[in-house]
N, C-alpha and C positions, 0 to 999 in steps of 0.2 A: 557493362556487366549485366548478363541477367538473372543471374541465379542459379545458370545451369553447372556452374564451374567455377572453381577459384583462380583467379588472375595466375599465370606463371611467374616464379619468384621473382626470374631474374625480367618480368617486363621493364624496360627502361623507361620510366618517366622518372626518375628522378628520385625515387620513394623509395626509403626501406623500411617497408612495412613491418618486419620483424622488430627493428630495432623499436619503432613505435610501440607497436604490443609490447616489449620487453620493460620498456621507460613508464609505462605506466598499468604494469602488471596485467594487462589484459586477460581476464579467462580465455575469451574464443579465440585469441589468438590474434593472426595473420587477416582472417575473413573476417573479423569480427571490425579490425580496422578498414577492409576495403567496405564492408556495410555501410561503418560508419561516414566514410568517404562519398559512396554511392549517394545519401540521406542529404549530404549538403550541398552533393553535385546538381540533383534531378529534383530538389525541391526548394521554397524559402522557410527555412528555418529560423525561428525568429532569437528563440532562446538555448540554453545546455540542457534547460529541463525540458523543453519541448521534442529535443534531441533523446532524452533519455524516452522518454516517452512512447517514441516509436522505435526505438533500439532495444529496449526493456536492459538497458545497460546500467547502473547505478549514477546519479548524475556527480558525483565526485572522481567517480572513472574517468568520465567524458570531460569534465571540467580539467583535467590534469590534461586528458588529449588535445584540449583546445590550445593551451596554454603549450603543449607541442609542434603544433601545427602553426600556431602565430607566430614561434622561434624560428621556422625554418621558411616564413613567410609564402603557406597555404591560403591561410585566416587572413584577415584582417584585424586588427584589436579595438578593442570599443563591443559596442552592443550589436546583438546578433551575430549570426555563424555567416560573415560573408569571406566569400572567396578572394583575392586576390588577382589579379592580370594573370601573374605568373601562376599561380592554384589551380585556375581556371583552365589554363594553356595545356599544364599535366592531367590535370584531371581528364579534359578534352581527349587528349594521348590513350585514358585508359577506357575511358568509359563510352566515346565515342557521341556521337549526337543525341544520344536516348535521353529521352524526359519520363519522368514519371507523375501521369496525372493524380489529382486529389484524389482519393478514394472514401474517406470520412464525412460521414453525414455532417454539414456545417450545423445543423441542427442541433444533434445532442451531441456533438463535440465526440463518437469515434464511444458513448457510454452507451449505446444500443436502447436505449429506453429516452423519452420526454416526460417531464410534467406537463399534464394538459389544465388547460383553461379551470375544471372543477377542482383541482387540486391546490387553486392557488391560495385559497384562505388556511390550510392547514398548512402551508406553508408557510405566511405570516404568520400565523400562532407559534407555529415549530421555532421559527428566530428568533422570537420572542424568546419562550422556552431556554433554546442554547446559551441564552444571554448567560443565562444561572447554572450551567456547568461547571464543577470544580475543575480549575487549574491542572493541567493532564502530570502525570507522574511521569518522567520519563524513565524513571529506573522502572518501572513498569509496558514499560512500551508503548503507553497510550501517546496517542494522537486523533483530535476531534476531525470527526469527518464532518462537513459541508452539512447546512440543515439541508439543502437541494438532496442529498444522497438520503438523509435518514426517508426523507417523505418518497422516493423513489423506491428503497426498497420497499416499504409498506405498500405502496402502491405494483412492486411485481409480485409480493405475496398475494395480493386482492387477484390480480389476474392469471396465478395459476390457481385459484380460488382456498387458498390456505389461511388467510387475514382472520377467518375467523373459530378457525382450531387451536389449541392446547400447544403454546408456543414457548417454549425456551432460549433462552437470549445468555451464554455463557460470556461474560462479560460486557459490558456495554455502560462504557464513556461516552458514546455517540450519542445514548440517549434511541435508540433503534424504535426500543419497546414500548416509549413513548409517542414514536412517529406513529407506531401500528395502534398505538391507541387511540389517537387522532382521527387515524383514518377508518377507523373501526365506526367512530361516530359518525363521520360525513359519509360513508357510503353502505355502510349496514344498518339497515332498519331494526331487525330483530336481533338488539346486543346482547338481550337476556340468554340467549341460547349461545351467544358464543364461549369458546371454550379459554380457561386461563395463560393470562402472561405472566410467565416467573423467570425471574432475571438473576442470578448465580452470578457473583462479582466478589474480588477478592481484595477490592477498592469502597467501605463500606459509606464511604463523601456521596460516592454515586447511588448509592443504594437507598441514603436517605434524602435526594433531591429524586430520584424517582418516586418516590414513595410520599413525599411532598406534593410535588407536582399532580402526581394524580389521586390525591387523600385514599391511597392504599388502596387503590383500585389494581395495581399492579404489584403482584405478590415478591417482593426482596429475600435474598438469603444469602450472607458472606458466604463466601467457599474459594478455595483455594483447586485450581485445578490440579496440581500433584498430588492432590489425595482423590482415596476412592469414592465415585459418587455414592452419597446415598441412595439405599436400597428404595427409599420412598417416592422417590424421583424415578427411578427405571421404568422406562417402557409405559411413560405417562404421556407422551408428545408427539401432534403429527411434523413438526417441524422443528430445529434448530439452525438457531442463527449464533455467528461468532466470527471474532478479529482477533487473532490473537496474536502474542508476540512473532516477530517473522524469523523465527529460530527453527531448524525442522524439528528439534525436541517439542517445542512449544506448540506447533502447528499440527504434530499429529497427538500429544496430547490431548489437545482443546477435540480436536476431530474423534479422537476414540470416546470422551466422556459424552460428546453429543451422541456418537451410539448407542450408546448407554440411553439416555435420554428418551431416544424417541423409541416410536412404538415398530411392527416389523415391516410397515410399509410408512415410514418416515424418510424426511428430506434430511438435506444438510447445506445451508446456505454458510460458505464457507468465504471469506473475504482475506486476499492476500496477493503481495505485487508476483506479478509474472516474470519467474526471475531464470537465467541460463539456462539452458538444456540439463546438465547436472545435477543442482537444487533441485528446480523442477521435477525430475524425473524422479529422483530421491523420493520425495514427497507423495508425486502422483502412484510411485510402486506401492508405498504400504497404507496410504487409502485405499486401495482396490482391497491388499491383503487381507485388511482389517473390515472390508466388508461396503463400503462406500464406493459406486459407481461414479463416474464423472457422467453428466448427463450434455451440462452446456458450461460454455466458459465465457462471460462478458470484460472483457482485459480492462476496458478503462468506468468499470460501472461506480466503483467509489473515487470520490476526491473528499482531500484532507485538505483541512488548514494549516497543519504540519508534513509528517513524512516527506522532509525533503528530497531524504537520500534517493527514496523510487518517485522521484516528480511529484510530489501529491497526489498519486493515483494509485490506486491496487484493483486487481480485478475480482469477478464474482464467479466462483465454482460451485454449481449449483449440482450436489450429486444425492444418488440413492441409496439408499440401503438396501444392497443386493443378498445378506447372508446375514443370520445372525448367528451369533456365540453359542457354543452350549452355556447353559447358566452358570456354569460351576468352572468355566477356565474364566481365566483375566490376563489380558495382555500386558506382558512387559513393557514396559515405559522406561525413560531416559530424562532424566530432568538436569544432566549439566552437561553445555550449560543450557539455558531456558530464555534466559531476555539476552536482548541483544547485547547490552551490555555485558556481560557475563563472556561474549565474545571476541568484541574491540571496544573497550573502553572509552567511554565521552573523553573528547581532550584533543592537547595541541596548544599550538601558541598561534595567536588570532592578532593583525594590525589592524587597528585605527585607521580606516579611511577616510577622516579628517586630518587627525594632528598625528598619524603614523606609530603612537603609542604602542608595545607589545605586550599583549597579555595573557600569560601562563593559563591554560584552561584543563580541570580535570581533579578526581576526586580527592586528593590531598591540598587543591588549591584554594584561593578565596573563591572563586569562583567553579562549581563542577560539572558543570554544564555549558554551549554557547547560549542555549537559551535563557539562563540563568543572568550571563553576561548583557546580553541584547536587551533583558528584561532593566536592567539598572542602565547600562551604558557603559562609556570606558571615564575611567575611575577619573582621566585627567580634565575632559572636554565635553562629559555625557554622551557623545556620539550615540547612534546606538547600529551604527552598520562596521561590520569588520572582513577582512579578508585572513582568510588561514592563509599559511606559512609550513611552507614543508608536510611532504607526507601526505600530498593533496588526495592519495586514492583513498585512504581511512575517512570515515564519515562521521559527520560533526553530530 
């Protein structure tokens, strides 16, 4: 397959590709499973999240495909996505001899950016640093990203030369506004002249480990993004940065208030997974509408220590502010629902991959979360690894 066409239904190898996509709810469909097909034909894939990875498919999706493809003996079972004799033989049938070489810098692992050599002592500091992070909310949506990503974005702000402008950071668990404070030291001489970091968070744990951390050298203020920014904040900032919940309520929220935010030639470093053509599009229409440019797009520039569901990875949309508002209209917003939760609810019934224990997960239960669960163990054996149980495409 090259891309130029989708397989004809009725190709005989063996595969009904519809019924695949139907078993386990596929958006794309049809092409979305021979993609997926292509991914473990023409490469080695080592894991489901590696597989989500390069599919920008949800890895609870993929995980349920896998667990399809092992029933009808494609897969192999065990670790890694291997093929089968017989997998390999149909595959063979559709895809033909074509390989597909590496194309990802082995380097920065496909995140378009490295730490170099000078940046590695703000980088021990920075882990250091993360040690003391509060515990993420997830009815909030937080998930810590990698100290390697906070010092990276600081360091691609330094080189579109913005590190040391009037920066807004709406949200930040990661701890971002810290990186850039770091690297404000190690690479700008003249710090007196740079302009403020003020971090807006509706998580006020963060706001006073920021404000610790750097003895209030970085200015804190709760806020809630459903409401309207204050007037004091408008049009004070060359740049905004933000992760916010991956709801498109939440996502064009966070992106309208950074608006607001910056000045009439301001950025928007906007961090979120690259998700279907649909969402996507959703999304990238009323950024333009609302004024925001898409400039560049780095798909794999953050990793998480969480966010399993998109592989522990989201990308970087780095856009402009092409238009602004008249002063006096305000965009209509949507805030249900807003966190993902509010969408598909945490939960499910999860086994004991030791002693095979089941245990009921979700917000009426002892346990309302799997990380909740994972964090204590299973009640009978402390294990702390488990396998979901039914309903595998809904995400943990």
């Amino acid at each position: 397959m090259t891309g130029c066409e989708i397989l004809p239904e009725n190709h005989d190898v063996g595969l009904d590709f519809h019924s695949l996509a139907e078993a386990i709810h596929l958006r794309e469909g049809v092409e979305g499973i021979q993609r997926a097909l292509w991914m473990v034909y023409s490469r080695t894939i080592h894991s489901t999240r590696e597989w989500s990875r390069v599919l920008h498919i949800p890895v609870p999706v993929l995980a349920a495909l896998r667990r399809e493809l092992e029933k009808i003996q494609i897969l192999e079972t065990g670790q890694g996505l291997v093929l089968t004799e017989t997998g390999r033989r149909q595959l063979e049938t559709v895809f033909g001899g074509m390989k597909s070489p590496p194309l990802y810098c082995t380097t920065c692992g496909g995140s378009g950016r490295i730490l170099p050599a000078e940046a590695m002592g703000i980088l021990e500091e920075f882990r250091s640093i993360c040690e003391q992070r509060p515990e993420v909310d997830v009815t909030l949506d937080q998930s810590h990203a990698t100290p390697e990503t906070g010092i990276r974005k600081a360091l691609f702000l330094l080189e579109k030369g913005l590190l040391g402008y009037p920066l807004f950071f709406l949200g930040d668990d990661d701890l971002i506004s810290v990186a850039c404070w770091l690297a404000r030291k190690r690479f700008i001489s003249d710090r007196g002249n740079c302009g403020p970091l003020f971090v807006a968070d509706i998580d006020e744990r963060y706001l006073e480990t920021i404000r610790n951390i750097t003895h209030g050298q970085i200015e804190v203020q709760p806020y809630d993004a459903r409401t309207e920014l204050p007037v004091e904040w408008r049009g004070k900032f060359s740049a905004a940065l933000t992760d916010p919940a991956y709801t498109e309520n939440a996502v064009i929220a966070f992106a309208y208030r950074c608006l607001c935010a910056v000045n009439e030639s301001g950025s928007l470093y906007l961090s979120m997974p690259i998700q279907d053509a649909n969402a996507l599009g959703a999304v990238q229409y009323q950024l333009l509408e609302m004024g925001w440019g898409i400039h560049e797009i780095l798909p794999r520039f953050n990793e998480y220590l969480g966010a399993s569901l998109h592989a522990h990875v989201s990308g970087l949309f780095v856009c402009k502010k092409w238009k602004a508002l008249p002063p006096d209209k305000s965009r209509e917003l949507r805030y249900t629902p807003f966190y993902t939760g509010e969408v598909r609810l945490p939960g499910g019934r999860y086994e004991c991959t030791l002693c095979a224990t089941v245990i009921e997960v979700g917000l009426n239960e002892s346990y309302a979360t799997i990380r909740e669960l994972k964090k204590d163990g299973c009640p009978e054996c402390g294990n702390p690894t488990f396998r979901r149980l039914g309903k595998e495409h809904l995400p943990e």
